[in-house]
C-alpha positions as CSV (number, residue, x, y, z in Angstrom):
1,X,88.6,131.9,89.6
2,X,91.5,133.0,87.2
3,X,92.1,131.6,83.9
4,X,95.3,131.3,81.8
5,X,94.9,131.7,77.8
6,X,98.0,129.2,76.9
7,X,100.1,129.7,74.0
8,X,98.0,126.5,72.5
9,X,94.9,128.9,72.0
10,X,93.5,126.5,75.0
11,X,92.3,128.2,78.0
12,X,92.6,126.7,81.6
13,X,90.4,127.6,84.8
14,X,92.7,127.2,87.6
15,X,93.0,128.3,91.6
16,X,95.8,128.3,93.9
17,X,96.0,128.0,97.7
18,X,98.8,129.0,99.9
19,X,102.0,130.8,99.4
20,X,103.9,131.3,95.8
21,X,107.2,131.6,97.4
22,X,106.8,127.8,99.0
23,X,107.2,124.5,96.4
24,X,104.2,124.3,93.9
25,X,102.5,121.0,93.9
26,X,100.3,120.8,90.3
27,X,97.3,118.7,91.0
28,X,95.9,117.2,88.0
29,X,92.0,115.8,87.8
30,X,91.4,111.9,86.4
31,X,88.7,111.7,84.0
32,X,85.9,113.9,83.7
33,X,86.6,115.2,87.2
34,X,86.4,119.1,87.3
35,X,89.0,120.5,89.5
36,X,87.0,120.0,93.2
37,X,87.6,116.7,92.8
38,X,91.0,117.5,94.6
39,X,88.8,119.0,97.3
40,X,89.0,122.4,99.0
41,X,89.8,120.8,102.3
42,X,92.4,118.7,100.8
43,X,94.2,121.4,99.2
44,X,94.2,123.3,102.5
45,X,95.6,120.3,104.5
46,X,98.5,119.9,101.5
47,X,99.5,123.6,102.1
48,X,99.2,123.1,106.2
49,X,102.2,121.0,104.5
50,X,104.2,124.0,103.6
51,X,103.0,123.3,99.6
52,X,101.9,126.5,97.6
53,X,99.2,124.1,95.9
54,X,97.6,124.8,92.2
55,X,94.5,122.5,91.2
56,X,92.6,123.2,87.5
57,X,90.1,121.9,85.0
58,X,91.7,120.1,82.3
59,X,90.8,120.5,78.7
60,X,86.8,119.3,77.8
61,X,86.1,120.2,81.5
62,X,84.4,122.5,84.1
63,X,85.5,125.9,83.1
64,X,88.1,125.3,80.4
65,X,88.0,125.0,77.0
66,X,85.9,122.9,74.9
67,X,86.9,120.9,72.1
68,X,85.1,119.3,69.3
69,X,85.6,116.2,67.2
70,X,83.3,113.2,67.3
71,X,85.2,109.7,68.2
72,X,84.3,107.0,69.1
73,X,86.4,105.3,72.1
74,X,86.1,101.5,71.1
75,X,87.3,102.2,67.7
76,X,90.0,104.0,69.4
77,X,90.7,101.5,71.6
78,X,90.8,98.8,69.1
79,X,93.2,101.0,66.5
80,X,95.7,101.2,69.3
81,X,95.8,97.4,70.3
82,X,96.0,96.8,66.8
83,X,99.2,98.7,66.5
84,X,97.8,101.5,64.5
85,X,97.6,105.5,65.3
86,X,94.5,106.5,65.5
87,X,93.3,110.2,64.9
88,X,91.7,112.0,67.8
89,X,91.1,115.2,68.8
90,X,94.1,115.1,71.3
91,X,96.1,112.9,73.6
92,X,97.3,112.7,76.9
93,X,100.5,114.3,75.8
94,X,98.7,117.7,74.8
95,X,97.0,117.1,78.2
96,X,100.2,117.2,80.0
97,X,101.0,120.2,77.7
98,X,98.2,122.3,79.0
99,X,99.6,121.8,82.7
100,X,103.2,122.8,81.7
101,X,101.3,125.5,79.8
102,X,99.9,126.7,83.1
103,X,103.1,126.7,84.9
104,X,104.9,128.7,82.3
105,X,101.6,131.4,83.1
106,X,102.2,131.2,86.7
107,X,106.0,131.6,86.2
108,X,106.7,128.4,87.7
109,X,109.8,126.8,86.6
110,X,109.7,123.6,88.2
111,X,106.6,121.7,90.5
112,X,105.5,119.2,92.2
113,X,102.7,117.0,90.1
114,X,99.9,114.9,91.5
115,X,97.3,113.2,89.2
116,X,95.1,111.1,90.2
117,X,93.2,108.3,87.6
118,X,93.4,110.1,84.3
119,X,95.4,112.6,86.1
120,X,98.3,110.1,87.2
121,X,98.5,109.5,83.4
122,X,99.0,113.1,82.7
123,X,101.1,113.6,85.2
124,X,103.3,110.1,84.0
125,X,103.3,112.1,80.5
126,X,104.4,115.2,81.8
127,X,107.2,113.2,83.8
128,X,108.1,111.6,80.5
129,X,108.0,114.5,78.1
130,X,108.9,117.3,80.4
131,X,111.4,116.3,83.0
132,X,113.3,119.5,84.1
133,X,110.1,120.8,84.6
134,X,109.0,118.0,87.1
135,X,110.5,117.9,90.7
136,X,108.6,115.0,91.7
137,X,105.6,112.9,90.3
138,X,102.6,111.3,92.7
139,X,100.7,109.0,90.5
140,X,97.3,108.2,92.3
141,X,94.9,105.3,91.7
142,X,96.6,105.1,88.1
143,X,98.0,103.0,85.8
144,X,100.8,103.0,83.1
145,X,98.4,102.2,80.3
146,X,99.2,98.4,80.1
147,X,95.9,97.1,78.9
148,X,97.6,93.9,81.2
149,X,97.3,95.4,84.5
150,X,94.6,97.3,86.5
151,X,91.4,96.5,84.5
152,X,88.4,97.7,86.1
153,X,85.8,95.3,86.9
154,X,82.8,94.4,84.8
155,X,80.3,96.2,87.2
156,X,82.9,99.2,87.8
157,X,83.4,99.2,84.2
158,X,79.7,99.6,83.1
159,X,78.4,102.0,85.6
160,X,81.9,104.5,84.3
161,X,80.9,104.4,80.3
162,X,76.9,104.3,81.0
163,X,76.1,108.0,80.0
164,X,75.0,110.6,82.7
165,X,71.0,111.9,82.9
166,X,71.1,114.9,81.3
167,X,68.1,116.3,84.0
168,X,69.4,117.6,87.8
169,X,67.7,115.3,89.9
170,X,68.5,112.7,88.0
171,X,72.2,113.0,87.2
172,X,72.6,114.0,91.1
173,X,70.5,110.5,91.9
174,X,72.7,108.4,89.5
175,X,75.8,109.7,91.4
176,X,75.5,106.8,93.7
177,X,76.8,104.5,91.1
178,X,80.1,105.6,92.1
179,X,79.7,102.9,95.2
180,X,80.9,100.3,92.7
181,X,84.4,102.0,92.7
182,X,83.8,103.7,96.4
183,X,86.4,102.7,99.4
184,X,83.7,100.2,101.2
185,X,84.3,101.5,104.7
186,X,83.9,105.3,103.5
187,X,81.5,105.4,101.4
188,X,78.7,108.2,101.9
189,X,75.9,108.8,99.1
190,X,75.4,111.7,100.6
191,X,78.7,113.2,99.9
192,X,77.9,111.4,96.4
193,X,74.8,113.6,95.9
194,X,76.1,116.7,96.8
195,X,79.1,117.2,94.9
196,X,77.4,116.0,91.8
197,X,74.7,118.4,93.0
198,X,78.0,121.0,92.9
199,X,79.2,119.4,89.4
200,X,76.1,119.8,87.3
201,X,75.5,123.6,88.6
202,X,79.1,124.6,87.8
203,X,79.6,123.0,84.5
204,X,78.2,120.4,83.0
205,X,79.3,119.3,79.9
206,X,79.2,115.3,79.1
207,X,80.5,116.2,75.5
208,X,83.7,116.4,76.5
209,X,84.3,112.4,78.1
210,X,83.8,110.7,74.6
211,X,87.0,112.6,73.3
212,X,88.7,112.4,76.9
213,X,88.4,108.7,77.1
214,X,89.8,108.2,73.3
215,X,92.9,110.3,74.3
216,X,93.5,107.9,76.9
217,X,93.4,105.2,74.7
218,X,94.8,106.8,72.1
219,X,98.1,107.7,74.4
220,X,98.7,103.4,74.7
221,X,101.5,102.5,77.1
222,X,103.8,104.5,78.9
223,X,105.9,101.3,80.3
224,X,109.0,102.3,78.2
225,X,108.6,106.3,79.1
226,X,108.5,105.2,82.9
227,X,111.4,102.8,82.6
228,X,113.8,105.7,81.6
229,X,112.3,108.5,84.0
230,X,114.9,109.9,87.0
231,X,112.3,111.7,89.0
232,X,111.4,110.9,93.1
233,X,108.2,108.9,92.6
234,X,105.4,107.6,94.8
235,X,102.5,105.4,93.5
236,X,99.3,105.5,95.9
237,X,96.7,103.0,95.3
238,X,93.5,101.6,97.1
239,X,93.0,97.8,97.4
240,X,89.4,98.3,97.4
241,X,89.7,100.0,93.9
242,X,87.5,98.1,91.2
243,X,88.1,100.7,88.3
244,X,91.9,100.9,87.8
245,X,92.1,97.9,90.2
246,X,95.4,97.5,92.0
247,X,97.6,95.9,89.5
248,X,97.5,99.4,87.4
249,X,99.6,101.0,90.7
250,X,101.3,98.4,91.6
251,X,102.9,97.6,87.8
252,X,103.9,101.7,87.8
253,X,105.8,101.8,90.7
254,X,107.7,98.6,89.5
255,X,108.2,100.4,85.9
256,X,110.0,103.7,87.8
257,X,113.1,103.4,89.2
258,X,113.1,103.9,93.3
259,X,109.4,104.5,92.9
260,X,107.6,104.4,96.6
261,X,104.3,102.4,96.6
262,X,101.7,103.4,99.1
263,X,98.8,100.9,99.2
264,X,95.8,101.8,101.4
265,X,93.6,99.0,102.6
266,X,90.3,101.0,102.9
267,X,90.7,103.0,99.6
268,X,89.1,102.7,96.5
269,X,88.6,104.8,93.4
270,X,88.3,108.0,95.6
271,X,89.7,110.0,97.8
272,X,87.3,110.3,101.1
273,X,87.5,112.8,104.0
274,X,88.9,110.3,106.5
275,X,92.0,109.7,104.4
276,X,92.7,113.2,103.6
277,X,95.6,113.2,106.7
278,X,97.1,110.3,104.9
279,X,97.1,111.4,101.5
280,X,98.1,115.0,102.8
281,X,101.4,113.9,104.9
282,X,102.1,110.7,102.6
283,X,102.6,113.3,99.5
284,X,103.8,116.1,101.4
285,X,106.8,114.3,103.2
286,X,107.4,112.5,99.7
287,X,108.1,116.4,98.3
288,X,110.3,117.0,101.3
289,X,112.4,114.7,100.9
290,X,112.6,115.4,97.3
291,X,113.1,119.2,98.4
292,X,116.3,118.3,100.4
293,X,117.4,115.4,97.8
């Protein structure tokens, strides 16, 4: 797969599907995600949707650049509730930097953005920051970082920050604590297993989710950012989700002026095959309308 040395000094593994010459739609991972976890198959149903689609490891992940900086995210946390500006190694802003970076190497003026989790917060902050670079936003099982609204359950909340085995087997075996965040009616331990079978042989590098959860915190609230933005928006969320649990999408489609909110009865903190045709035409007629706006 290509990389792109941004003009940052960070370097981005990236891959594109489908044709330059149709609308780009960005897809940004959530947090520690590498860039499958906007699947292959997805992709190739989003460009089925006329999308020339790009998908890429953010900073601290996969392929891309590491980072260093010791933090520790409760402090974080605590330093931002408090009011205070904490230092970290980077924020979600420099995040959202990285995928404007990529579009200026891919000589893409203006795209389409998707994030989902983490990556609906980039994407919010790229929205915010960067907004005649932004044709439309999808925000995905997100929130506006309101510590009010869509705070994960105690069980969904524990299995996320309990650190991953460092040995194969075991890391693959401990996958099937994602069930706690799973869509109920879709979830398959198999799938579970294999694609953090796939993670751990492509990259694995748990170093990097200390200083990616601290630039979450670190970022606080977007409320005011979203209030202001003039960008087509649509907000997808799961009922079944028990990480960013539904308050988090439903509060950010409020926020964002004639924001679209899409919320899917048998999805949780995922994105499963069977609603790949849903999330596929849902965001793919959202970017033609905003094509032809």
């Amino acid at each position: 797969m290509p990389r792109a040395a941004l003009a940052s000094g960070i370097e981005i593994e990236y891959e594109t599907f489908g044709e330059p010459a149709d609308p780009t739609l960005l897809l940004v991972c959530g947090y520690t995600s590498q860039l499958n976890g906007w699947d292959a198959g997805l992709c190739a149903q989003f460009v089925a949707q006329g999308l020339h689609v790009v998908r890429y490891d953010n900073r601290d992940v996969g392929l891309s650049s590491k980072l260093k900086g010791a933090v520790q995210p409760g402090k974080v946390l605590a330093a931002t509730l408090a009011g205070e500006l904490p230092e970290v190694p980077y924020t979600l802003s420099d995040m959202a930097a990285d995928g404007i970076g990529l579009l200026d190497h891919l000589g893409i003026d203006r795209a389409h953005i998707a994030g989902v989790s983490m990556g609906g917060m980039i994407v919010q902050t790229m929205a915010i920051e960067h907004p005649t670079r932004i044709a439309s936003l999808t925000s995905v099982m997100s929130s506006p970082g309101d510590p009010r609204c869509g705070a994960p359950t105690p069980e969904a909340r524990e299995a996320l920050l309990t650190p991953p085995p460092t040995d194969r087997a075991a890391y693959i075996e401990a996958s099937t604590r994602g069930e706690v965040w799973a869509s109920k009616r879709y979830v398959d331990h198999d799938a579970l297993r294999a694609r953090a079978a796939a993670d751990f042989d492509r990259a694995f590098y748990p170093q990097g989710a200390t200083r990616q959860l601290a630039a979450i915190y670190a970022s606080g609230d977007r409320s005011a950012g979203l209030r202001e933005l003039d960008v087509p928006t649509l907000v997808i969320h799961g009922r079944d989700d028990t990480l960013i649990t539904p308050t988090g999408g439903e509060t950010t489609a409020e926020l964002v002026t004639g924001a679209r909110y899409l919320l899917i009865s048998d999805m949780g903190h995922d994105l499963p095959v069977p609603l790949w045709p849903v999330f596929a035409e849902s965001i793919g007629g959202h970017i033609r309308v905003a094509e032809t706006a």
